[in-house]
N, C-alpha and C positions, 0 to 999 in steps of 0.2 A: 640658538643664535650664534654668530659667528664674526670677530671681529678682523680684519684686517688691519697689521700696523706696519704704515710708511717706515721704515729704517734707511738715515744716511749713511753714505759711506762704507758699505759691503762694496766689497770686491773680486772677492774670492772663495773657492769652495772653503776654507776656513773657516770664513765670515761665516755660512751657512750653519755648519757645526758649531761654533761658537756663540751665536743666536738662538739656535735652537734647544740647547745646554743651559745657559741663561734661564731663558723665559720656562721652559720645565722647569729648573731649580727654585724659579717665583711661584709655582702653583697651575700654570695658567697650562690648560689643554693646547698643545700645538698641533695644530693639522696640517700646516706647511710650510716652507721656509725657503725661498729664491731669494736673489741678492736684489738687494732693496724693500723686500717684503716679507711680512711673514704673515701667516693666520691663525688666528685661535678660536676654539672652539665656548669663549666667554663673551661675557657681556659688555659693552666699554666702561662701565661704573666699576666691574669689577679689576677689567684690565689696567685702567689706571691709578688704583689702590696698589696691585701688585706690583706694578711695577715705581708707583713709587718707595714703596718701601724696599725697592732694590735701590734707590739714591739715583735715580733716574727721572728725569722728567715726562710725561707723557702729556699729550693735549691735545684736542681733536682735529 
């Protein structure tokens, strides 16, 4: 299964890099990362543990 997560406010190949660094360093499988989205290769129960315990909020 495979979630996709809406991100605001990318703008730049940066952003990309920077997202994609992130969400790896939380645990979570990345499988793609364009500005404003990214995909991971988890489940959303798991995706929003991870990332909350980055001090982030996640919601569906």
């Amino acid at each position: 299964m495979s979630t996709t997560l809406h991100i605001k406010n990318m703008v730049c190949p940066r952003c990309v890099s920077v997202v994609r660094e992130k969400l790896t360093g939380l645990g979570l499988r990345v499988t793609r990362v364009e500005l404003g989205e990214a995909e991971v290769a988890d489940d959303p129960p798991t995706c929003r543990e991870s990332i909350g315990t980055g001090g982030k909020a996640a919601s569906n």
